[in-house]
C-alpha positions as a printed NumPy array, in Angstrom:
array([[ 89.148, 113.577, 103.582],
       [ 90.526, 110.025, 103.604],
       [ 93.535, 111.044, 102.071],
       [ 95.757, 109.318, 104.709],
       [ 94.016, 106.505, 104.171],
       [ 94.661, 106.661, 100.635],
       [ 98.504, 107.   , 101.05 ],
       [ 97.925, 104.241, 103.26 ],
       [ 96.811, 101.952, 100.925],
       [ 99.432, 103.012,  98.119],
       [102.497, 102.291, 100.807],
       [101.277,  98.797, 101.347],
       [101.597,  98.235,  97.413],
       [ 97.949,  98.076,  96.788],
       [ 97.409, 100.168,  93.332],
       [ 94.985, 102.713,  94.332],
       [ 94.331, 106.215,  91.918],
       [ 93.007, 109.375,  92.228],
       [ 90.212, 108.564,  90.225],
       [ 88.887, 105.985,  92.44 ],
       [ 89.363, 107.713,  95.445],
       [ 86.845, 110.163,  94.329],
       [ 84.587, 107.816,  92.85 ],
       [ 85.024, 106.768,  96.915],
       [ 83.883, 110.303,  97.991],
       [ 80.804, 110.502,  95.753],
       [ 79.305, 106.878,  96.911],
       [ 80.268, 108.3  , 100.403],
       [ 78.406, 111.811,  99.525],
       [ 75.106, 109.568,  98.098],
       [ 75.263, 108.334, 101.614],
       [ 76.555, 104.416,  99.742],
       [ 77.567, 104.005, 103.273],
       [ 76.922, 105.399, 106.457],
       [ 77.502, 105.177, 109.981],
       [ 78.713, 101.545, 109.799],
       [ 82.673, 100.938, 109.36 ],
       [ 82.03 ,  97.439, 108.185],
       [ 79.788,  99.235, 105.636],
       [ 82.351, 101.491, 104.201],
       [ 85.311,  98.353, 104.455],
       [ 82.601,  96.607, 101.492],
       [ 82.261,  99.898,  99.384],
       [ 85.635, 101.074,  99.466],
       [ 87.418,  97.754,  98.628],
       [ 84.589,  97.499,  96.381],
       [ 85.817, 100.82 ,  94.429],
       [ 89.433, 100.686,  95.598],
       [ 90.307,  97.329,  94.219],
       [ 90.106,  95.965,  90.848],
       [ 91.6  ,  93.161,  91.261],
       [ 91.019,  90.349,  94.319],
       [ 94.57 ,  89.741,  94.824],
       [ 95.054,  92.715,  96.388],
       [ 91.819,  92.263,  98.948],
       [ 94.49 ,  90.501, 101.699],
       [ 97.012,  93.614, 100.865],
       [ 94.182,  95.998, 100.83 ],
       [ 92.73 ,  94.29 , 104.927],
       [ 96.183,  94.62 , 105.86 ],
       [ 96.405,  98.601, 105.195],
       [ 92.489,  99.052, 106.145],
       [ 93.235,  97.179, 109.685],
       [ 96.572,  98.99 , 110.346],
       [ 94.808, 102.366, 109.333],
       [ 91.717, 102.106, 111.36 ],
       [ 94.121, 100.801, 114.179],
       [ 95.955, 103.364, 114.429],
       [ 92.739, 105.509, 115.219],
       [ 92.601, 106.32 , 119.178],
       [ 88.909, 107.309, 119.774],
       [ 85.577, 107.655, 117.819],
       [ 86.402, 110.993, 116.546],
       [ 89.291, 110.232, 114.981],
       [ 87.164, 107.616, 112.717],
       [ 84.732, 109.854, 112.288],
       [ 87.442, 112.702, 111.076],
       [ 88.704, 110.334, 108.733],
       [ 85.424, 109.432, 106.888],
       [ 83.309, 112.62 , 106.68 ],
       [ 82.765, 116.452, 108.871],
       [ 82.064, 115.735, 112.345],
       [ 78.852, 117.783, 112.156],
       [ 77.381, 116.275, 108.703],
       [ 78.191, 113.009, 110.615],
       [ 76.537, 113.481, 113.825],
       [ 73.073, 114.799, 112.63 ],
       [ 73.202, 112.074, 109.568],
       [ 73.542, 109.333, 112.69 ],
       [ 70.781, 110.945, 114.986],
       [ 68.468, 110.62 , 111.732],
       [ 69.452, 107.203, 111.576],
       [ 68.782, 105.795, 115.569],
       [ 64.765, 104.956, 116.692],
       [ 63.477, 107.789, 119.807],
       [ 64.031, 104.724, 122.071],
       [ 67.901, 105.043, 121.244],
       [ 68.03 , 108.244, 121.302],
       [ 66.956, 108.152, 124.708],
       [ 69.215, 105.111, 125.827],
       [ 72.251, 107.382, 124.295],
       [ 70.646, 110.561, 126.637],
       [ 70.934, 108.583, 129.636],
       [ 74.736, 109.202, 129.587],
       [ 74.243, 112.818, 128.634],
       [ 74.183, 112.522, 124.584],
       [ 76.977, 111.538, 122.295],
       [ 79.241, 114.089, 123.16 ],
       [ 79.005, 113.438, 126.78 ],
       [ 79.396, 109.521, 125.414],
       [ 82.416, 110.044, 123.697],
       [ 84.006, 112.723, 126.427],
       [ 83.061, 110.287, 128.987],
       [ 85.082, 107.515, 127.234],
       [ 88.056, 109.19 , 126.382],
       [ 88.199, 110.507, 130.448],
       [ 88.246, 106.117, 131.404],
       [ 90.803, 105.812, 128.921],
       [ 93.238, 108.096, 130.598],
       [ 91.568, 106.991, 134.081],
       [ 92.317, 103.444, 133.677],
       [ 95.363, 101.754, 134.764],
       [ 95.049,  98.396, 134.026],
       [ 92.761,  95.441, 132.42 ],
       [ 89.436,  95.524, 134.305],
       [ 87.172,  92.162, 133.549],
       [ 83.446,  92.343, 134.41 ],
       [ 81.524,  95.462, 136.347],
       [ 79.857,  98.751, 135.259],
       [ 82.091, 101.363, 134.681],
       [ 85.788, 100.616, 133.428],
       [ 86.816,  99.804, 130.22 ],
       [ 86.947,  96.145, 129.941],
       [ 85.246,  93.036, 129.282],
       [ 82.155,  90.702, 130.016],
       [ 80.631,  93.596, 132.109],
       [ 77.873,  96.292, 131.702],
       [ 80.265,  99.277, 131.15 ],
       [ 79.266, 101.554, 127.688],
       [ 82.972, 100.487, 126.766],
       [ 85.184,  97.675, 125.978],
       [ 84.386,  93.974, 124.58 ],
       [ 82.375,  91.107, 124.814],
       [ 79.817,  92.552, 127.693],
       [ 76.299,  94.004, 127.03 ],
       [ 75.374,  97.648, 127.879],
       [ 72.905,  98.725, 124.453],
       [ 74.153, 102.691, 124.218],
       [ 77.851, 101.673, 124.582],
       [ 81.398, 101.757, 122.494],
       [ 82.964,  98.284, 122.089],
       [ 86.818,  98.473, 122.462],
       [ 89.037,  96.129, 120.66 ],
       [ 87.824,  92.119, 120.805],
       [ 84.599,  90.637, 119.513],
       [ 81.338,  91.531, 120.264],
       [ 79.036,  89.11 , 121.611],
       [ 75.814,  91.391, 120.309],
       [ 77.646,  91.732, 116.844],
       [ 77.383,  95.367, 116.209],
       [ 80.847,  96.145, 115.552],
       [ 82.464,  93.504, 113.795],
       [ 85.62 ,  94.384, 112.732],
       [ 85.808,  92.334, 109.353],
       [ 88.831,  93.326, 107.875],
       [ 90.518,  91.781, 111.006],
       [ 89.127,  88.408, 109.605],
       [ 91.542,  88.502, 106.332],
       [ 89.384,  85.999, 104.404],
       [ 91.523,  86.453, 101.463],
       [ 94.803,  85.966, 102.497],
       [ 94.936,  82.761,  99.637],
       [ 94.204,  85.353,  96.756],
       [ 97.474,  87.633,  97.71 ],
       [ 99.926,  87.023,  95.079],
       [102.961,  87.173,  97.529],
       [101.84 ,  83.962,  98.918],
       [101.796,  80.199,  97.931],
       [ 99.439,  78.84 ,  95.012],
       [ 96.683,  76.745,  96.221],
       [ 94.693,  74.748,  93.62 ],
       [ 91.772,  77.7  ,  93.909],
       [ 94.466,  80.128,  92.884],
       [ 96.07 ,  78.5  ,  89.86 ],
       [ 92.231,  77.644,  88.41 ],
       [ 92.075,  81.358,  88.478],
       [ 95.358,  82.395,  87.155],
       [ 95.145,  79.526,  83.928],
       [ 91.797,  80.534,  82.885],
       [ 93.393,  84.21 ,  81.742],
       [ 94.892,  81.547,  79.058],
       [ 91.647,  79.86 ,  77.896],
       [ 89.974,  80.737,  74.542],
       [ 87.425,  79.38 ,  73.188],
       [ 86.6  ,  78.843,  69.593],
       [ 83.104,  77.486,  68.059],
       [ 83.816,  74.153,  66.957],
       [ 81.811,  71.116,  65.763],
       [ 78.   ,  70.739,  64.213],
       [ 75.4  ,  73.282,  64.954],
       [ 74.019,  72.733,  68.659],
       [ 73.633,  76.043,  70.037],
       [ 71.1  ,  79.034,  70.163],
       [ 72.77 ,  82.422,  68.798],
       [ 70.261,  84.54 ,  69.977],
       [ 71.589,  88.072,  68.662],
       [ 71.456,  86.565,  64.985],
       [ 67.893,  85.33 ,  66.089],
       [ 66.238,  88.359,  66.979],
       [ 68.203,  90.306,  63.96 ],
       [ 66.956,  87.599,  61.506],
       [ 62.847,  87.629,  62.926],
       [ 63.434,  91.689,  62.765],
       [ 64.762,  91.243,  59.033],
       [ 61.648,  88.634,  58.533],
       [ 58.849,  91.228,  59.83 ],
       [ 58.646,  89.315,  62.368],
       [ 58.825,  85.755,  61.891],
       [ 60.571,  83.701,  64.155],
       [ 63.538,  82.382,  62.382],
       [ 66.159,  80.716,  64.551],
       [ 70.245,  80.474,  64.123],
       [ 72.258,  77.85 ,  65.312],
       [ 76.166,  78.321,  65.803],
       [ 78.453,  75.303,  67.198],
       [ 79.309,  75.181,  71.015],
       [ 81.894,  76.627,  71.899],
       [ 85.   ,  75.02 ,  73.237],
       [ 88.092,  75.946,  75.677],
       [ 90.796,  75.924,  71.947],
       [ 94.196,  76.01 ,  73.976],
       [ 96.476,  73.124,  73.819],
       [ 99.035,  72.747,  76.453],
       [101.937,  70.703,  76.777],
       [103.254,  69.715,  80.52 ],
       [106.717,  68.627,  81.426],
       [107.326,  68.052,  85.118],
       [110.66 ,  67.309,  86.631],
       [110.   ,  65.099,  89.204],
       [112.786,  63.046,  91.744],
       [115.826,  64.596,  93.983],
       [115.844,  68.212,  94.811],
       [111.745,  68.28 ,  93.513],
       [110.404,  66.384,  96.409],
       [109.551,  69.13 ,  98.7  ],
       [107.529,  70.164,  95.763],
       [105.524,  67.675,  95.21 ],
       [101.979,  69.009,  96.302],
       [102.606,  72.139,  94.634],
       [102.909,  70.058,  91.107],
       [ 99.951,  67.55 ,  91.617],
       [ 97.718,  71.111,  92.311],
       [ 98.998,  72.294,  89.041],
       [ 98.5  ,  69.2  ,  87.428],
       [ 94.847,  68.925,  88.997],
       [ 94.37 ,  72.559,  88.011],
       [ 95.281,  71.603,  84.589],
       [ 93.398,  68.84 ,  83.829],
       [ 90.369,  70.825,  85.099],
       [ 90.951,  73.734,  82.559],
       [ 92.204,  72.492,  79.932],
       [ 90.333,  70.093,  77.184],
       [ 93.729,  69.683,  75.18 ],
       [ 96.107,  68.964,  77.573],
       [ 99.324,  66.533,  77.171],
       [101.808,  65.96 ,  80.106],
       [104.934,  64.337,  80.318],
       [107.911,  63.56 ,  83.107],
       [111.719,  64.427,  83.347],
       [113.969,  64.265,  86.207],
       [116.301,  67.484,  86.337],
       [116.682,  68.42 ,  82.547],
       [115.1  ,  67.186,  79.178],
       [117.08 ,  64.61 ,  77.108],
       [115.725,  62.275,  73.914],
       [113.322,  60.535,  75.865],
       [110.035,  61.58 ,  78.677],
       [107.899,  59.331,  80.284],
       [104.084,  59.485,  81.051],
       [104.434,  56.411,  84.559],
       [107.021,  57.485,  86.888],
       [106.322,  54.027,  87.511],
       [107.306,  52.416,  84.286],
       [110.033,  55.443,  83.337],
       [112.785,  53.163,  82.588],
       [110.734,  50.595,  80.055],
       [108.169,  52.409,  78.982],
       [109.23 ,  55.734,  77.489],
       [108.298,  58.459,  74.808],
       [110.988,  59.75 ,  72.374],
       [111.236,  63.307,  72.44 ],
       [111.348,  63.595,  68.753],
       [107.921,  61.948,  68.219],
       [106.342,  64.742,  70.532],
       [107.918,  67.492,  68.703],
       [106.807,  65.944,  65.675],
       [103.216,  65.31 ,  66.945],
       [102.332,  68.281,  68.401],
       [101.631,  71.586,  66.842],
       [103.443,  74.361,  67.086],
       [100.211,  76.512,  69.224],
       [100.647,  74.103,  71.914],
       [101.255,  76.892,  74.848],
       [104.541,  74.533,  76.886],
       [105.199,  74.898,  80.555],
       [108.008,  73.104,  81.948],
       [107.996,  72.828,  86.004],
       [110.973,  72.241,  87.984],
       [113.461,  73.713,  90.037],
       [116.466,  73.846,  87.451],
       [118.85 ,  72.815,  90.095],
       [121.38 ,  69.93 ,  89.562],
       [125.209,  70.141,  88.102],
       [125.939,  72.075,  85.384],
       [127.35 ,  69.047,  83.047],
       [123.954,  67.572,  82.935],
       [122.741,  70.563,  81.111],
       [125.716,  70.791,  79.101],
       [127.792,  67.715,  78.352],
       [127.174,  64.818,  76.651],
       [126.686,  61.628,  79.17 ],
       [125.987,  63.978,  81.944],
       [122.522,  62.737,  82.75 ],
       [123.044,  60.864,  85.999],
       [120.124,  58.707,  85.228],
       [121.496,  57.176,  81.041],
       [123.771,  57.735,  78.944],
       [122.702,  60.636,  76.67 ],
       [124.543,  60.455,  73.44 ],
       [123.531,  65.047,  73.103],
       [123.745,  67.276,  75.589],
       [120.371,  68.346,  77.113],
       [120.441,  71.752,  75.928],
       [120.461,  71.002,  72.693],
       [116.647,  69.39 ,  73.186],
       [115.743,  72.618,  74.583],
       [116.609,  74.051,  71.906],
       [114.577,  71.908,  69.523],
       [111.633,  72.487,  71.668],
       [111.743,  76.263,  71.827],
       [112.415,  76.148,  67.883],
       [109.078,  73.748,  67.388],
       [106.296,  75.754,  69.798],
       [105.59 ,  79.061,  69.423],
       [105.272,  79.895,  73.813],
       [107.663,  78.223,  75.964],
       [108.056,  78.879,  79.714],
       [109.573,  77.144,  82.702],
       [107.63 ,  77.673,  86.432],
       [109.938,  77.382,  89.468],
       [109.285,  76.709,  92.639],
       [112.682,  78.103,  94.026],
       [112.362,  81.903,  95.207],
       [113.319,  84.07 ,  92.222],
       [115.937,  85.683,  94.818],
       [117.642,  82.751,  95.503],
       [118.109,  82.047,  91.437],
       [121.281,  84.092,  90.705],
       [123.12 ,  81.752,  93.179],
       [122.999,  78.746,  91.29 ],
       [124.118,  78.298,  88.045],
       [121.662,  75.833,  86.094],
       [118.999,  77.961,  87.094],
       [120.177,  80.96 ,  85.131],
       [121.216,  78.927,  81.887],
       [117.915,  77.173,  81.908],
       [116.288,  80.907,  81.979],
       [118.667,  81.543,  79.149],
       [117.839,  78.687,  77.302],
       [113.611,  79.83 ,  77.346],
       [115.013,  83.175,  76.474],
       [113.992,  84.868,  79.633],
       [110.932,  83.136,  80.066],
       [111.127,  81.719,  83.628],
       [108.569,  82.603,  86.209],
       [108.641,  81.87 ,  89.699],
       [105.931,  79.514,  91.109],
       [103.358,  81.807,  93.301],
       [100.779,  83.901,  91.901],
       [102.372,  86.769,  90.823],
       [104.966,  84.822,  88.841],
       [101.974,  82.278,  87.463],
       [ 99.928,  85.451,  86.19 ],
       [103.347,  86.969,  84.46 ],
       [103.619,  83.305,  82.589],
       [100.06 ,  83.278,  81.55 ],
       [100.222,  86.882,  80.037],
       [103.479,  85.996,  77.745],
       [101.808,  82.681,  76.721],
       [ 98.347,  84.175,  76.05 ],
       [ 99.972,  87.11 ,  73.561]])
């Protein structure tokens, strides 16, 4: 049993084991969920998936699966035995619908009788009593009313069948698609740890009740300090030119940030790092902030994430004068190289597709120059840059 469906799910990428799948069949056998598809969409994505950012992967291959069912007895095959299923749902339905389902002869003569107008049928059929269609009284189709019938594709207006894997509500929490605020919150608080910090402020409640059970019991109350999100992170946004398009993108990372993050810095650069940053993009040419003096005030467990798409000629990575903006008396890869030799965890997020970054050729020395450490800019590439930063 479901075993198709579980090869489903592992084709569309959606890490599914063995394991699981039979943790599936005993909530199925303890009757978890029963006659209801929408029921057993919630407990199998409940036991399938471990992770929410497969849930739009894991709709995909529940819809296309279930889809590709052609009657009532194939869904029925695919959960459980036809005959366990049918007397389970007779136990389940009141004597008055049990008798509404006899007035068409009983559930076989239902489903025989269905699967007869299906190969009957020529063509749409709107309103009426007996084709398959809609907005009529017929047992089958959509969006009519008859109370002992099988709804056929659509929406139903009485809301018995509602097909809520069709509704995809999680398509934002699929890491093969663009980061939305919501989604980076998520991914950056993988980073957070917290440390106790500061005077004593807060119940410990464990070391309570051991210390009134050690004082035959006496209340005697501990205290610890509160404890506070102890990651520092350093921001460097490239910002101007080819990073335009990607401007929303960086102001949700930047809001993300700021929301996660008590010790956060952030500074601006446009297309590679040279001896001076700037905090105004406003005020970037008067009021500036030496490199140096950040590498010297920071500490070297400041997690750094540079963002930009590493795309601009060559010579202003590697020559001296080749900013276009000044005239930079080093090269700029030389301050990358100060900066990965001060912090500890360096990485650079770009918003370019990582297949497109083998065709230019400042993207791959900039990767070089964070030893490896570039990550693309969705979800995927977000959580990969959180896990080296966090080690």
């Amino acid at each position: 049993m479901l075993v198709n469906f579980f090869y489903g799910l592992r084709n569309a990428s959606v890490p599914v084991t063995i394991k699981e799948l039979l943790v599936l069949l005993e909530a199925l056998q303890a009757h978890l969920a029963f006659g209801s598809i929408d029921d057993f969409y919630v407990l199998s994505r409940t036991l399938l998936i471990k992770d929410e950012k497969h849930f739009d992967k894991f709709d995909r291959a529940f819809g296309a699966y279930f889809k590709g069912l052609e009657n009532v007895e194939d869904i029925i095959d695919a959960l459980i035995p036809d005959d366990w299923m049918r007397a389970e749902f007779m136990k389940q339905l009141t004597e008055e619908e049990k008798a509404k389902i006899e007035s068409l002869g009983g559930l076989d003569k239902l489903i025989e009788e269905f699967k007869k107008r299906l190969e009957e049928q020529q063509k749409r059929h709107q309103g009426g009593n007996k084709w398959i269609g809609t907005g009529g009284t017929s047992p089958f189709g959509n969006s009519g009313y008859n109370p002992e019938g099988i709804r056929v594709g659509g929406e139903s207006k009485n809301k018995r069948a509602t097909k809520v894997w069709e509704k995809r509500q999680y398509k934002n929490l699929d890491d093969t698609v663009e980061l939305g605020t919501r989604n980076i919150k998520m991914a950056l608080r993988k980073l957070r740890k917290f440390a106790r910090q500061g005077a004593e402020d807060e119940l410990d409640l464990d070391d309570t009740i051991r210390s009134t059970a050690r004082n035959a019991g006496l209340l005697d109350i501990k205290m610890v300090p509160e404890r506070h999100n102890a990651v520092k992170v350093l921001l460097f946004f490239d910002v101007g030119g080819s990073m335009d398009p990607y401007v929303k993108i960086c102001e949700e990372i930047f809001s993300a940030c700021r929301t996660e993050f008590k010790h956060l810095e952030y500074f601006y650069f446009h297309n590679f790092i040279y001896e001076n940053l700037w905090k105004d993009n406003y005020r970037r040419t008067h009021d500036t902030t030496l490199l140096l003096d950040i590498l010297h005030k920071y500490t070297a467990d400041y997690k750094v994430i540079f963002v930009g798409d590493a795309s601009m000629a060559p010579y202003e990575i590697s020559s001296q004068y080749g900013s276009v903006e000044h005239m930079n008396e080093e090269p700029g890869y030389k301050w990358m190289q100060r900066v990965t030799d001060t912090f500890d965890k360096v990485v650079w997020l770009n918003p370019t597709a990582e297949k497109y970054w083998h065709y230019t050729q400042t993207i791959e020395a900039t990767e070089k120059l964070v030893d490896g450490h570039m990550y693309p800019l969705s979800l995927d590439g977000l959580d990969r840059a959180i896990k080296y930063l966090s080690k």
